[in-house]
C-alpha positions as CSV (number, residue, x, y, z in Angstrom):
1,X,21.1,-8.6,-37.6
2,X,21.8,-8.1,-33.8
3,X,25.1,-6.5,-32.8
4,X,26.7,-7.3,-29.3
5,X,29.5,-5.3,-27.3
6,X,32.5,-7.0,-25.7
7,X,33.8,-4.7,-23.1
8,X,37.5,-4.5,-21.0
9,X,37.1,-3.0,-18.0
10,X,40.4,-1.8,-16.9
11,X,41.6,0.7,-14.0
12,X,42.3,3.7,-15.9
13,X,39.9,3.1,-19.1
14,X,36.8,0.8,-20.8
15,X,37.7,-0.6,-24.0
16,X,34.8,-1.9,-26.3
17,X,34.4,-3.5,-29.2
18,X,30.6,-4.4,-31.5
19,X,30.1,-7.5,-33.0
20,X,27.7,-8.7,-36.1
21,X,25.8,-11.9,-35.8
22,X,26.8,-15.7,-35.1
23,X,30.1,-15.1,-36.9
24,X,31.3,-11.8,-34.4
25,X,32.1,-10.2,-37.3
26,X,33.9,-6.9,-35.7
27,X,32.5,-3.9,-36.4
28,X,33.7,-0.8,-34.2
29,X,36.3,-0.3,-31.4
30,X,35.8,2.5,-29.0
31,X,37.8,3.5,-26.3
32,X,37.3,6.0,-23.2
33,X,38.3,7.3,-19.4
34,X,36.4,6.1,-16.2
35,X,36.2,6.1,-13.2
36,X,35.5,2.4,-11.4
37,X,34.0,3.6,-8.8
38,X,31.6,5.7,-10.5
39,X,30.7,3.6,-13.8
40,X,26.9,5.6,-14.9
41,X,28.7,8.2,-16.8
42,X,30.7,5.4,-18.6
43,X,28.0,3.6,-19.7
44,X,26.4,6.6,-20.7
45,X,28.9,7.3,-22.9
46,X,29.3,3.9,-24.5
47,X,25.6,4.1,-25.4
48,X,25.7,7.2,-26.9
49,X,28.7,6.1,-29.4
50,X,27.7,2.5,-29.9
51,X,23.8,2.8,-29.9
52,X,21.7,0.2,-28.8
53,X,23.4,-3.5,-28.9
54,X,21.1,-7.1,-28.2
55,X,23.8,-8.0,-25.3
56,X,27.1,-7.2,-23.5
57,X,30.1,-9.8,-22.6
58,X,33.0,-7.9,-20.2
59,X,35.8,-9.0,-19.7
60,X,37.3,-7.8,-16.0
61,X,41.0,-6.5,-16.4
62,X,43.6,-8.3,-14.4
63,X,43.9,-4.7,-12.6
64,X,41.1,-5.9,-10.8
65,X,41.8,-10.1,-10.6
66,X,43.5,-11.9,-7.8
67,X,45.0,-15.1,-10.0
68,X,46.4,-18.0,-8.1
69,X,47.0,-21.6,-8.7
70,X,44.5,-23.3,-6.2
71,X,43.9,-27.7,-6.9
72,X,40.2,-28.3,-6.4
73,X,38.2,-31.7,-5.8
74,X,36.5,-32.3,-9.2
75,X,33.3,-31.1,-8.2
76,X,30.5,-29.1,-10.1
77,X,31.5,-25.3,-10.9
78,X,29.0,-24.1,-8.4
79,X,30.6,-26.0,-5.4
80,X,34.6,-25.2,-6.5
81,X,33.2,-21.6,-6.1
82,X,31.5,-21.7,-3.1
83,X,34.9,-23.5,-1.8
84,X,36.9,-20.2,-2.6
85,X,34.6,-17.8,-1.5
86,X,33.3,-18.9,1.7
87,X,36.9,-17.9,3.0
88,X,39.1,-16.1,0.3
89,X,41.5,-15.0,2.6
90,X,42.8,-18.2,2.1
91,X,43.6,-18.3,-0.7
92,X,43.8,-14.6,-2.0
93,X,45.7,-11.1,-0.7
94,X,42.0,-9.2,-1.5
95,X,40.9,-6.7,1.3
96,X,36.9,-7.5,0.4
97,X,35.2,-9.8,3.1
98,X,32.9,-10.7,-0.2
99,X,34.5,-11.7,-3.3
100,X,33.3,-13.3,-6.9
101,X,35.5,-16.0,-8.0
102,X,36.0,-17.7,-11.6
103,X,37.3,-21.3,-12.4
104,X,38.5,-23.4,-15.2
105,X,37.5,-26.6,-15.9
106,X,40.7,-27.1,-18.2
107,X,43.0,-26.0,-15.4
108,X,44.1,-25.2,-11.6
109,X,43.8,-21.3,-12.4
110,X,41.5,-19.4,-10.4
111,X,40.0,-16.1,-10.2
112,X,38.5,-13.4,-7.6
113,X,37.6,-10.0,-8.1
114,X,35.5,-7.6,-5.0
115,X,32.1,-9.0,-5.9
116,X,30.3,-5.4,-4.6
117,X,32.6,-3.4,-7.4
118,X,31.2,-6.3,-10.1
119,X,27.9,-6.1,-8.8
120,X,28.2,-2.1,-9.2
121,X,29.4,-2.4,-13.1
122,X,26.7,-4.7,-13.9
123,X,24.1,-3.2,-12.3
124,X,25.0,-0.1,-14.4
125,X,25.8,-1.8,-17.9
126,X,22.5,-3.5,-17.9
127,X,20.3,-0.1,-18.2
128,X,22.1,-0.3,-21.2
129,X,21.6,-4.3,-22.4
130,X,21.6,-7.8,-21.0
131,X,25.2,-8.8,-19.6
132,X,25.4,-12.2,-20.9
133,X,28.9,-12.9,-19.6
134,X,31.8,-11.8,-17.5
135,X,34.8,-13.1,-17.1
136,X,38.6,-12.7,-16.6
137,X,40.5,-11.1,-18.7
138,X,42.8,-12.8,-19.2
139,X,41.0,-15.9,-20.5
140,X,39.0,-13.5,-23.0
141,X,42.6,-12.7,-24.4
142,X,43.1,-16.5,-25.0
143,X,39.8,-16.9,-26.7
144,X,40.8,-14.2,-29.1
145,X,44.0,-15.2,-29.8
146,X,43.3,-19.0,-30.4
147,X,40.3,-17.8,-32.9
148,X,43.3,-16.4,-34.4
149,X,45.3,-19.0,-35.1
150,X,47.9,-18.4,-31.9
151,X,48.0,-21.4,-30.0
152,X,51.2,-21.3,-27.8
153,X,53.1,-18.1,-26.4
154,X,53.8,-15.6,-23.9
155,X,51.9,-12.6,-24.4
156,X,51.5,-8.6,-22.2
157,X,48.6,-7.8,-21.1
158,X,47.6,-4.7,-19.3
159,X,47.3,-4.9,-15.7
160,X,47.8,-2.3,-12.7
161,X,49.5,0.9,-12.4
162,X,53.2,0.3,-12.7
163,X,52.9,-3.2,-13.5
164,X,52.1,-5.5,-16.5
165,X,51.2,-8.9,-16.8
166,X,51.6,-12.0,-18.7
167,X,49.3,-14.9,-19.9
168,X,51.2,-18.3,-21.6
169,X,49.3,-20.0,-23.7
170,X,49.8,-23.8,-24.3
171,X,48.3,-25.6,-26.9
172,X,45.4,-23.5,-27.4
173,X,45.0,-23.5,-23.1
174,X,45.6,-20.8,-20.8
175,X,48.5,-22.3,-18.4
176,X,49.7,-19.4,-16.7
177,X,48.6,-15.9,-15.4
178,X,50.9,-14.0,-13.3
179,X,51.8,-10.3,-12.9
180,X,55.0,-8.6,-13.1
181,X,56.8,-5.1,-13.0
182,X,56.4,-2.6,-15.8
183,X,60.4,-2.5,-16.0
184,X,61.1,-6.1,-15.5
185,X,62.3,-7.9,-19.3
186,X,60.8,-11.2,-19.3
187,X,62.1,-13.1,-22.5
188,X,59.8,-14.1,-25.1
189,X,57.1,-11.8,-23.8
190,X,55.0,-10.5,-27.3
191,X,52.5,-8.0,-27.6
192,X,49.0,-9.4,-28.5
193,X,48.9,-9.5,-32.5
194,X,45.9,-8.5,-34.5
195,X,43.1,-10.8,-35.0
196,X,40.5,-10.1,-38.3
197,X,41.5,-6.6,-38.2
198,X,40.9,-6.3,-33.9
199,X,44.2,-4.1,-33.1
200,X,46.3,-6.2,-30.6
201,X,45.1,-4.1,-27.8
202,X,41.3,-4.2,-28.3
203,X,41.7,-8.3,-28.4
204,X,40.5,-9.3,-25.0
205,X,37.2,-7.1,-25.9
206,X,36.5,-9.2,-28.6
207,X,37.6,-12.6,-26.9
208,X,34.6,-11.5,-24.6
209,X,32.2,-10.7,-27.1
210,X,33.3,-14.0,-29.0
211,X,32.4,-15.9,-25.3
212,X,28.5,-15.6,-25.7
213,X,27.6,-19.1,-24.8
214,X,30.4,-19.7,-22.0
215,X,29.4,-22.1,-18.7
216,X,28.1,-19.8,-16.5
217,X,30.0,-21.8,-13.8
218,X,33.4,-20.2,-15.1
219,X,32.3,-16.9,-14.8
220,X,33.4,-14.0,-12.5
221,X,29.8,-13.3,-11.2
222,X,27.9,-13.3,-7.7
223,X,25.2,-16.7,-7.2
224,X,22.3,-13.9,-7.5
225,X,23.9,-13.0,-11.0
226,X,24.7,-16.4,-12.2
227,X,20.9,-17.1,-11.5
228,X,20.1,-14.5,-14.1
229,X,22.2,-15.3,-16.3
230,X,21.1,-19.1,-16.8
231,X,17.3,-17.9,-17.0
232,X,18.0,-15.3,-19.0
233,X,19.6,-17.9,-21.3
234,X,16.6,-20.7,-20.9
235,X,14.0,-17.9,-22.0
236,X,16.6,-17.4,-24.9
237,X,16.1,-21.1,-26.0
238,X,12.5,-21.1,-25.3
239,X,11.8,-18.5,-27.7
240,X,14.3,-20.0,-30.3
241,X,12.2,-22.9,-30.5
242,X,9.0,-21.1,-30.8
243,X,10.8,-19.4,-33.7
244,X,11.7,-22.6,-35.2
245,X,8.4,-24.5,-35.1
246,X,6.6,-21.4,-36.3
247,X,9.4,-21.6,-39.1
248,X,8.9,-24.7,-39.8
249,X,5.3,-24.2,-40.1
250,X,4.8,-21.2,-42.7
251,X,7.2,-23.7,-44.8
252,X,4.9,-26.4,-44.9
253,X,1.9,-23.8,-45.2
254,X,3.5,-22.1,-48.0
255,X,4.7,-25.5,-49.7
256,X,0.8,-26.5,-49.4
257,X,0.0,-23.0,-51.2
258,X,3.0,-23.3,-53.4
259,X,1.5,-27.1,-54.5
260,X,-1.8,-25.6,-55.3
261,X,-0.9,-23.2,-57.7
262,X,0.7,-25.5,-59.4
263,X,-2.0,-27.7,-59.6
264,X,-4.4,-24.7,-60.9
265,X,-1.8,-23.8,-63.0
266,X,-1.7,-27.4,-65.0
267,X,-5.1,-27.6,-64.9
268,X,-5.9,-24.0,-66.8
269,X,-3.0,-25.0,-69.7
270,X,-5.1,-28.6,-69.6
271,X,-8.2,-26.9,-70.4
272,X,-7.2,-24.4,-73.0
273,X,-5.6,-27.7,-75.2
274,X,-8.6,-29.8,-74.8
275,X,-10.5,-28.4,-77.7
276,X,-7.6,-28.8,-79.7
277,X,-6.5,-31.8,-78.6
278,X,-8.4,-33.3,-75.6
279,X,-7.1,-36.7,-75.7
280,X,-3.5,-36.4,-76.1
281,X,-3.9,-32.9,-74.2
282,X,-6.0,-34.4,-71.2
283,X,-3.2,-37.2,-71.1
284,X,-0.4,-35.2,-70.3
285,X,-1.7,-33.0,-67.9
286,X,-2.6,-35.6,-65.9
287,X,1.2,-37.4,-66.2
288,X,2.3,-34.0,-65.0
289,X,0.2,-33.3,-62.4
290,X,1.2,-37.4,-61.1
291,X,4.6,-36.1,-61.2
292,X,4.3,-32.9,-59.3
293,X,2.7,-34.3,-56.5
294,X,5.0,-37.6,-56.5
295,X,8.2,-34.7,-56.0
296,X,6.0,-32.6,-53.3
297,X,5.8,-35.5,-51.3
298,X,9.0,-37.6,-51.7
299,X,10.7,-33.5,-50.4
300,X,8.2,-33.6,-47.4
301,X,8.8,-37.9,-46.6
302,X,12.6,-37.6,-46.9
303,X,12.9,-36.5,-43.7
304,X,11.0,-36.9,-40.1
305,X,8.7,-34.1,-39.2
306,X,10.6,-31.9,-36.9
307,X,7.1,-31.2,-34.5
308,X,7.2,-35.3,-34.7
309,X,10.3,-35.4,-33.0
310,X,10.0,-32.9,-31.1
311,X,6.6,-34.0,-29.7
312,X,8.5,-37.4,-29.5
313,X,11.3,-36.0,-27.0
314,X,8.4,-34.2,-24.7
315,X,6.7,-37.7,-24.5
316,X,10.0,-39.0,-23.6
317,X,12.2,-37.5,-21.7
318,X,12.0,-37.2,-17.7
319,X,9.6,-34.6,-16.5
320,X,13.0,-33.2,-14.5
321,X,14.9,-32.2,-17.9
322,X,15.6,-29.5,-19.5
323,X,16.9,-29.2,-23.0
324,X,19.1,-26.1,-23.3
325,X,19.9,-26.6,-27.1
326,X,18.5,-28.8,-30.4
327,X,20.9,-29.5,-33.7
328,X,19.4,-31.6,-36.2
329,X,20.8,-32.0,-39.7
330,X,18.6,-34.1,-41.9
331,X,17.3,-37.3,-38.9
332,X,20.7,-36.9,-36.9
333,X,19.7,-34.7,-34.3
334,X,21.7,-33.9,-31.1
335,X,19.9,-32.5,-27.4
336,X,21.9,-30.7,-24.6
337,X,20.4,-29.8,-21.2
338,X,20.3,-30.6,-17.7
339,X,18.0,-33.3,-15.4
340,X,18.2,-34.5,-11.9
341,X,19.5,-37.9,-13.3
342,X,21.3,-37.6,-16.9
343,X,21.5,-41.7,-16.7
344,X,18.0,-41.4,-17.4
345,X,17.8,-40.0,-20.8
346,X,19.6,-42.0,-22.9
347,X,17.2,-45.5,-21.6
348,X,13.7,-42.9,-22.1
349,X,14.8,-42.4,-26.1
350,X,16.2,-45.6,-27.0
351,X,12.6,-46.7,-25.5
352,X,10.6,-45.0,-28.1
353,X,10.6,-46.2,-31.7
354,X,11.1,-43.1,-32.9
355,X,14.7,-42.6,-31.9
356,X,17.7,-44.9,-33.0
357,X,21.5,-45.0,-32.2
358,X,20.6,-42.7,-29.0
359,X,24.5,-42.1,-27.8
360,X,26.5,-40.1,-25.2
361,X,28.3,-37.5,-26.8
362,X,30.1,-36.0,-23.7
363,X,30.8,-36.5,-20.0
364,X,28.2,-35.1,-17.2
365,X,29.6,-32.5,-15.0
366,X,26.8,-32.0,-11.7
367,X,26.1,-28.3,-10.1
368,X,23.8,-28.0,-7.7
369,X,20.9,-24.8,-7.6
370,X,18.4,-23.9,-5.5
371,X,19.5,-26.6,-3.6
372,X,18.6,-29.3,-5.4
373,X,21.5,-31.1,-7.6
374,X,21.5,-31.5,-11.4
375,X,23.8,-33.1,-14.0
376,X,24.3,-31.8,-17.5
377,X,23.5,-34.3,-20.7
378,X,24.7,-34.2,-24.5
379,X,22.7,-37.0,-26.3
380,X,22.8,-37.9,-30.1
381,X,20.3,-39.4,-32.0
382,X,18.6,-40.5,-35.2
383,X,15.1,-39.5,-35.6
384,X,13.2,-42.8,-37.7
385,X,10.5,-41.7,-40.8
């Protein structure tokens, strides 16, 4: 089973937690010295304790984060970025002529960080493994503590030298990040509580490694590294599908081989009763070989063939999408990806007989890449025998 590592990169230390399967069952917490500027000897370090891990989430402390309220036009992730980095010194006190910036599609909070000292950490953590995500802080510490059942508070988290800071949580949504003196009391401020056995101050680690499949548009990364990120993803559901129909296909293989030795069986136990009783034995051999194959194929019919719909939706949908994700349970199945027009796809499978009840399940949100502008899609489904 493949183990991940959710990292906190803070000024004065890295603090890392590993992770088991779809579940991010925790496993080990590690904690070390390092130097920003100089991250190799880090990552060398984490390897060596940790061993070899499938990917890597981080999680970039609020040490490093400029946080500011900023209203944006409802616009795709990729364009409320560009808006905030194409002058930051508009909206941030950062020194960096080139930053990275993170938004939130839930709120008006907004992130930048020196995209050259990002750039720098991931460059280094992925001679280690793929870094699948990185965001604030801040909103890794929500994650974790709403997985734990902590929907509303004010809660410390580390921050700079002589200062702290402080994340509110409301309703399960990150409302406010702001930072604040070491010495300064703020009332109701708590210390981050342990979540499945993750000490307090290892949580926003683990909200980070909990984070695998976040929108790449919320994340604290350059254009270059977003870019990787979302093919490094689409190659990820290319080969889960591969995995799947060749799945699917030993099953049916080994249910045909499974159905023939069953059939040899009955007919060796038909043939040693024959000269004993042929009639009666011939008889009931044959009623229970009529039965066997009635039950084999009323498990294979009561169903659609997943390669039918599958072959159905490549038939179907516009040569422009791309399906990111595929849930089916029993013939409700349910498609998430992008296309040029997401209008589209619900009209090219309620065309095909195949499909019925083909619903929206969610809004579209557009981004635009290489550029050329696309809209996301969530489409349900039932797939007709």
């Amino acid at each position: 089973m493949s183990i991940r590592v959710g990292l906190e990169l803070m000024p004065d230390r890295v603090r890392a937690i590993t992770v088991r399967g779809w579940r991010a069952s925790p496993v080990d917490t590690f904690e070390i010295r390092w130097d920003p500027a100089v991250p190799r000897d880090a990552v060398m370090l984490l390897r060596q304790h940790l061993g070899s891990v499938s990917a890597i989430s981080v999680a970039v402390g609020l040490g490093f984060t400029h946080v500011k309220l900023v209203p944006l036009p409802p616009v795709s992730d990729e364009e409320r970025r560009a808006m905030l980095t194409l002058e930051p010194d508009r909206f941030f006190a950062i020194d960096a002529s080139d930053v990275v910036a993170a938004t939130r599609r839930d709120s008006d909070l907004v992130f930048a960080a020196d995209a050259a000292l990002v750039e720098t950490w991931i460059r280094e953590l992925e001679n280690w493994a793929p870094v699948s995500c990185v965001q604030p802080s801040p909103a890794a510490l929500a994650r974790a503590l709403v997985r734990g059942g902590t929907r509303d508070g004010a809660f410390r988290i580390q921050s700079g030298e002589g200062e702290a800071g402080l994340i509110e949580l409301s309703s399960g949504s990150l409302r406010e990040v702001r930072r604040i003196p070491e010495s300064e009391p703020v009332r109701n401020l708590r210390e981050a509580p342990s979540v499945k056995r993750v000490p307090g101050e290892f949580l926003a680690a683990y909200g980070a490694a909990l984070d695998v499949d976040a929108p790449v548009g919320e994340m604290l990364v350059s254009a270059a590294a977003s870019r990787r990120i979302r093919r490094r993803r689409s190659m990820g559901v290319v080969r889960s599908l591969v995995n799947m129909l060749l799945a699917m296909a030993f099953a049916g293989a080994a249910l045909d081989r499974s159905r023939a030795r069953i059939l040899e069986r009955e007919e060796e136990t038909a043939a040693m009763l024959a000269p004993k009783a042929a009639g009666a034995a011939a008889l009931q051999s044959r009623l229970a070989t009529l039965e066997m194959q009635s039950t084999v194929a009323e498990a294979r019919t009561s169903h659609p063939d997943p390669v039918d719909v599958l072959a159905a939706l490549s038939r179907r949908l516009p040569r422009d999408a791309f399906v990111m994700t595929v849930r089916a349970d029993g013939d409700a199945w349910q498609i998430d990806g992008t296309a040029r027009s997401a209008g589209r796809v619900v009209p090219a499978l309620d065309a095909d007989p195949m499909f019925d009840d083909v619903r929206v399940l969610s809004g579209t949100s557009r981004f635009t890449e290489g550029g050329r502008t696309f809209e996301t899609f969530s489409v349900s489904f039932h797939a007709r025998r």
